[in-house]
VMD Tcl script that builds the backbone (N, CA, C; Angstrom):
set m [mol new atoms 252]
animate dup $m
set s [atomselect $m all]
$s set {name element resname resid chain x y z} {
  {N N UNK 1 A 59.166 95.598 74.183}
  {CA C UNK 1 A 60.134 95.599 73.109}
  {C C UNK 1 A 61.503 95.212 73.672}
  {N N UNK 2 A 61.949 94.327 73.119}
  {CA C UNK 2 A 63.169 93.794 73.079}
  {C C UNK 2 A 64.714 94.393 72.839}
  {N N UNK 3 A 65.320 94.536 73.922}
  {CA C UNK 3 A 66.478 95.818 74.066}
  {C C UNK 3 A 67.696 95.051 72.856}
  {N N UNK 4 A 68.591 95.583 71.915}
  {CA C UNK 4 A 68.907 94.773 71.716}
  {C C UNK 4 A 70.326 94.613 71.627}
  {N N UNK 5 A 71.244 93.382 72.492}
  {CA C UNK 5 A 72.846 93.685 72.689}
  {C C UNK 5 A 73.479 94.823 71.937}
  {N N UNK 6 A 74.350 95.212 72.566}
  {CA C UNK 6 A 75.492 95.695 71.723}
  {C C UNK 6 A 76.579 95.142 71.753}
  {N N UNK 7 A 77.025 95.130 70.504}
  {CA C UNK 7 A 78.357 94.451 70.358}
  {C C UNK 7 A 79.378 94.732 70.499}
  {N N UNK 8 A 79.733 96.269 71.329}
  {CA C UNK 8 A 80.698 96.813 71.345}
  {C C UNK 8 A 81.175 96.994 72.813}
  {N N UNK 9 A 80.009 96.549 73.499}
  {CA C UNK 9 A 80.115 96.599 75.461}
  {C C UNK 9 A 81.604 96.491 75.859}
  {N N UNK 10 A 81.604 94.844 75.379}
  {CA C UNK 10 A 82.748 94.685 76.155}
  {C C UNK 10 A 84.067 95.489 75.943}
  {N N UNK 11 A 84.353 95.786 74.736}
  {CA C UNK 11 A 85.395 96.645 74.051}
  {C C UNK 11 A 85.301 97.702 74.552}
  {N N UNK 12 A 84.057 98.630 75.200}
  {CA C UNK 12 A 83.985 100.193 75.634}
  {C C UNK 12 A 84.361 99.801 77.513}
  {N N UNK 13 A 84.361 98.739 77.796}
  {CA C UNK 13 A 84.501 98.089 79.289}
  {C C UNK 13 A 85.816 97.789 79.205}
  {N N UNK 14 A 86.573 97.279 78.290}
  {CA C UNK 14 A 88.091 96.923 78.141}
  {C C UNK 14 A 89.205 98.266 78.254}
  {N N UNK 15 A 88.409 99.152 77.291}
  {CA C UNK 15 A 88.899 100.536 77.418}
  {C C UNK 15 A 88.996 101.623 78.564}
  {N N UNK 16 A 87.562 101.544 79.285}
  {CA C UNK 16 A 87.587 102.055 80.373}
  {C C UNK 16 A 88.574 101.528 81.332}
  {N N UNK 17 A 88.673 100.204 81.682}
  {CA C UNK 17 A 89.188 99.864 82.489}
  {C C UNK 17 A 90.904 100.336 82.086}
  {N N UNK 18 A 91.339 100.305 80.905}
  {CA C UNK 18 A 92.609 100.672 80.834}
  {C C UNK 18 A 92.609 101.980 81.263}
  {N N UNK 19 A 92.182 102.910 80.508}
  {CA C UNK 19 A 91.957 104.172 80.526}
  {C C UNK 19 A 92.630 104.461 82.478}
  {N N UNK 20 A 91.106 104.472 82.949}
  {CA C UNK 20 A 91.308 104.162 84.280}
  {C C UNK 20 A 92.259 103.399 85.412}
  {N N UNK 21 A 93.015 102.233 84.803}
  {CA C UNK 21 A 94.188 101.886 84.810}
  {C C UNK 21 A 95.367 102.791 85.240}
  {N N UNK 22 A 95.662 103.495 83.693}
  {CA C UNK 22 A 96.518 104.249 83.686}
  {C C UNK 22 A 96.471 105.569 84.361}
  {N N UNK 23 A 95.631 105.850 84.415}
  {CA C UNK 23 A 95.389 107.441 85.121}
  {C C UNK 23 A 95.709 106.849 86.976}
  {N N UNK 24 A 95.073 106.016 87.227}
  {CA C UNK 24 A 95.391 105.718 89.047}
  {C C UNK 24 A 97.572 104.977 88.971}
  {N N UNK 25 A 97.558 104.261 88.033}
  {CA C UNK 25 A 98.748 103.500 88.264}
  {C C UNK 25 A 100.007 103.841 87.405}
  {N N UNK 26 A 99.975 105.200 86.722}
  {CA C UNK 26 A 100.656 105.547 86.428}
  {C C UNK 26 A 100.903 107.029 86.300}
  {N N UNK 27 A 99.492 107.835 86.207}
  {CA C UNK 27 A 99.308 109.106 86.208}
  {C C UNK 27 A 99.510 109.592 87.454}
  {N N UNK 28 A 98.655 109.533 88.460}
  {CA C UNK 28 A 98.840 109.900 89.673}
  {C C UNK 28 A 100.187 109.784 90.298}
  {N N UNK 29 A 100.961 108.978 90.524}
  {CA C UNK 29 A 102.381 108.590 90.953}
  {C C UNK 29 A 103.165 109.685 90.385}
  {N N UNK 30 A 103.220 109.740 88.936}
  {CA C UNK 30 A 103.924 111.316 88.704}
  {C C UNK 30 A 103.320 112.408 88.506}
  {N N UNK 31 A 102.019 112.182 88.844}
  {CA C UNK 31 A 102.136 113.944 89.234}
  {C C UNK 31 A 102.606 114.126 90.829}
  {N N UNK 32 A 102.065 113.125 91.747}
  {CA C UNK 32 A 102.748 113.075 93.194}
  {C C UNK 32 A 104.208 113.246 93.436}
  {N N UNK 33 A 104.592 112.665 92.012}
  {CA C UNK 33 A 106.161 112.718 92.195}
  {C C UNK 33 A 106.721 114.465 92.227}
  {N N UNK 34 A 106.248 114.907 90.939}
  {CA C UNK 34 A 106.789 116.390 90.575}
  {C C UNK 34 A 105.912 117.143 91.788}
  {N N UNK 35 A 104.800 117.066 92.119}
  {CA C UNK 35 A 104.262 117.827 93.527}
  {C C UNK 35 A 105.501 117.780 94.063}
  {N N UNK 36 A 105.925 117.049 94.620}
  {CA C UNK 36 A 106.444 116.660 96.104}
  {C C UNK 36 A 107.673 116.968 95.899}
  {N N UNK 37 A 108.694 117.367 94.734}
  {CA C UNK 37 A 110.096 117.749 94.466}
  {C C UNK 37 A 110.343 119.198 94.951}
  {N N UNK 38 A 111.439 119.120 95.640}
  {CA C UNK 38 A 111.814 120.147 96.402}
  {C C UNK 38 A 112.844 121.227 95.811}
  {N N UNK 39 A 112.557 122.293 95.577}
  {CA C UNK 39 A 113.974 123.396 94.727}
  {C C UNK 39 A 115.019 123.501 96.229}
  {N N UNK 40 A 116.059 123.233 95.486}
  {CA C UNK 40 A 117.312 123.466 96.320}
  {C C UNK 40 A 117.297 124.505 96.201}
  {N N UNK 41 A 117.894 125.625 97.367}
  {CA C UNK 41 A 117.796 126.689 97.844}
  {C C UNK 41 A 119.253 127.130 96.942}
  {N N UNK 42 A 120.037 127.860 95.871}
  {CA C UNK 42 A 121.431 128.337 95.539}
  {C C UNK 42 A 120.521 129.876 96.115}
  {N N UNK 43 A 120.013 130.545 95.453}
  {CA C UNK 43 A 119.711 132.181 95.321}
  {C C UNK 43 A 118.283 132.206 95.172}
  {N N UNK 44 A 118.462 133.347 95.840}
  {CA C UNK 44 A 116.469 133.507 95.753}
  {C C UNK 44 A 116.185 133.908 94.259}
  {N N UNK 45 A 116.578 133.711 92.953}
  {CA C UNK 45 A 116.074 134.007 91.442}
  {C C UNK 45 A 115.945 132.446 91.087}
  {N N UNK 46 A 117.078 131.658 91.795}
  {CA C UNK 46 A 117.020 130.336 91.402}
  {C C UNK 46 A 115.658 129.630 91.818}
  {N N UNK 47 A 115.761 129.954 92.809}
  {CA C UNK 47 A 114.330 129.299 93.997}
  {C C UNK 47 A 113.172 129.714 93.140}
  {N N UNK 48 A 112.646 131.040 93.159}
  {CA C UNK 48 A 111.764 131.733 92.341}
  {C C UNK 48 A 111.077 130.784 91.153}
  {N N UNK 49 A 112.372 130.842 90.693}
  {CA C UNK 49 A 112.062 130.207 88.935}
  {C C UNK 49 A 111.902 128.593 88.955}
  {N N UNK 50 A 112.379 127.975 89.873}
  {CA C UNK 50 A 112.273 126.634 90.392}
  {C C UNK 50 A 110.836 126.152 90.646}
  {N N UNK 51 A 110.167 127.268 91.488}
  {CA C UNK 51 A 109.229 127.570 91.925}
  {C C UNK 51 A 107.840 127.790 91.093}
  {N N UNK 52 A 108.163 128.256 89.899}
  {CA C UNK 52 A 107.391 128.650 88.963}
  {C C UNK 52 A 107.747 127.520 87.682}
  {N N UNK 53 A 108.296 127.209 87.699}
  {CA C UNK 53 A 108.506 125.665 87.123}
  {C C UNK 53 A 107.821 124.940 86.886}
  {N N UNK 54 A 107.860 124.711 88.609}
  {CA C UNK 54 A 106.759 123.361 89.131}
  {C C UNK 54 A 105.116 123.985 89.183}
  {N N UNK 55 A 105.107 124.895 89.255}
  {CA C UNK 55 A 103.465 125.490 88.880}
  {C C UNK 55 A 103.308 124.795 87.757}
  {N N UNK 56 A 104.235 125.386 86.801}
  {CA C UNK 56 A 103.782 124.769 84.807}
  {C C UNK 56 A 103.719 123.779 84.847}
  {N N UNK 57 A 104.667 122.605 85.708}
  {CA C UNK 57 A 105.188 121.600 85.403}
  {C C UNK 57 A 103.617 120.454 86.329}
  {N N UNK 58 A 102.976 121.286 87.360}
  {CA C UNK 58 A 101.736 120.673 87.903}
  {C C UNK 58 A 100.461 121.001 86.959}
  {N N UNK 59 A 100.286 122.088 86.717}
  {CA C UNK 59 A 99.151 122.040 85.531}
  {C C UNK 59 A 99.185 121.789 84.297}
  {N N UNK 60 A 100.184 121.581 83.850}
  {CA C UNK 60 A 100.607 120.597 82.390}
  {C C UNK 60 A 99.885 119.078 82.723}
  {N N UNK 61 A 100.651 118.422 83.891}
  {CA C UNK 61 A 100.379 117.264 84.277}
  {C C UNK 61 A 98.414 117.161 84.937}
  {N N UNK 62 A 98.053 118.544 85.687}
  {CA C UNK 62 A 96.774 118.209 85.983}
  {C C UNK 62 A 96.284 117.685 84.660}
  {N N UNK 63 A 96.200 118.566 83.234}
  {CA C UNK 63 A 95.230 118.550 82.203}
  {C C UNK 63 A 95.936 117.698 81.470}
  {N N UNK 64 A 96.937 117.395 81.819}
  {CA C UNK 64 A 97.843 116.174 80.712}
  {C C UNK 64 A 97.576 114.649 81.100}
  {N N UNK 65 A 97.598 114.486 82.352}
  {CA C UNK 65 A 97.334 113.244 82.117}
  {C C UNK 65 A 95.957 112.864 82.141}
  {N N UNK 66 A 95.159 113.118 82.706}
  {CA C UNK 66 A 93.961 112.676 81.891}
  {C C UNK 66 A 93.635 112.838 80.864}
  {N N UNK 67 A 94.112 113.384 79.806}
  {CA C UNK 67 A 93.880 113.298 77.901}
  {C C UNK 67 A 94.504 112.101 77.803}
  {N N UNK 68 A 95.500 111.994 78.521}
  {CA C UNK 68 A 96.708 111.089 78.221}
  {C C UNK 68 A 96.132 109.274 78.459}
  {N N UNK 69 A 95.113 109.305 79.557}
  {CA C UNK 69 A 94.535 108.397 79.898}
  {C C UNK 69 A 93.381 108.129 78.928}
  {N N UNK 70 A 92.874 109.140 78.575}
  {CA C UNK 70 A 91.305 108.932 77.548}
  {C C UNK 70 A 92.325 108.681 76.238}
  {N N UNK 71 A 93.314 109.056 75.984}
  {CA C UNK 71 A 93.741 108.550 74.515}
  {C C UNK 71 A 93.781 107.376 74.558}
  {N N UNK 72 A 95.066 106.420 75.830}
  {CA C UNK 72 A 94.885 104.903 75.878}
  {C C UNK 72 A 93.838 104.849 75.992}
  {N N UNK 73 A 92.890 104.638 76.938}
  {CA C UNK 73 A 91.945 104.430 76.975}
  {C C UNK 73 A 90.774 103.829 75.224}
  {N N UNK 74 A 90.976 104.975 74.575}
  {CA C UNK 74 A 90.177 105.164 73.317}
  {C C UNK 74 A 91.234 104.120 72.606}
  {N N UNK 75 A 92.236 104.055 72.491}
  {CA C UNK 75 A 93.214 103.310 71.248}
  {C C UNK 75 A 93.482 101.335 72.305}
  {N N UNK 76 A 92.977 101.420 73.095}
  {CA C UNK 76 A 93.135 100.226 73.292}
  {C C UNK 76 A 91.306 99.813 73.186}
  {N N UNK 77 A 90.528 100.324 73.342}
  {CA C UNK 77 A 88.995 100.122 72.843}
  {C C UNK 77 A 89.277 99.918 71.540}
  {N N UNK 78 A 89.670 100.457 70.285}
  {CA C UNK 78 A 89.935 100.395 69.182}
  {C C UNK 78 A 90.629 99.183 68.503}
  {N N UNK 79 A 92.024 99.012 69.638}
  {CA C UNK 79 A 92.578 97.750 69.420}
  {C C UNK 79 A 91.644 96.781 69.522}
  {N N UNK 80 A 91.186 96.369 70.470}
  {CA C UNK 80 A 90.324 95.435 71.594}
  {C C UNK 80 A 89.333 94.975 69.936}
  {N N UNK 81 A 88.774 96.304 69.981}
  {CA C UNK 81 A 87.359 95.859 68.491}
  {C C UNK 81 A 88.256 95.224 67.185}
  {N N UNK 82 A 89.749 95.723 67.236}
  {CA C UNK 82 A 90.353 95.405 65.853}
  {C C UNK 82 A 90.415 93.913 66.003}
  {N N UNK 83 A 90.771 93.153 67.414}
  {CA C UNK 83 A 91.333 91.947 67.641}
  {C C UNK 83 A 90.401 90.904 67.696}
  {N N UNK 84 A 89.312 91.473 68.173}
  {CA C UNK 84 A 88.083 91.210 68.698}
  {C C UNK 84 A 87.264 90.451 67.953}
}
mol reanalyze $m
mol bondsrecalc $m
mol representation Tube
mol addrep $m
């Protein structure tokens, strides 16, 4: 039996590749960025809270940007089929 194309391949291949795109060439870079920012030392409450900041401010970005990538990802597949 005869498998039979889908017509939507290339469009779910257009998407991935953005998707994936964005998560290495734009996602990663800022979360590396906010990792790697340093709290200036004024008072140890300042430091503290500086400190606890960048905790929120790294697991926002862990679970944020990859949604952030599957959304492009999904809306340029969408485009791709609209243009297509």
């Amino acid at each position: 039996m005869a498998k039979t194309p889908d017509p939507n391949r290339f469009h779910r291949i257009v998407g991935w590749v953005f998707a994936t795109g964005f998560l290495m060439l734009i996602g990663l870079p800022v979360l590396l960025t906010t990792t790697m920012g340093e709290c200036l030392p004024h008072d140890q409450l300042e430091v503290s809270g500086c400190l606890a900041n960048k905790g929120i401010e790294f697991f926002a970005l862990i679970f944020g940007v990859p949604v952030l990538a599957t959304v492009v990802g999904w809306l340029t597949y969408r485009w791709s089929r609209f243009l297509g």
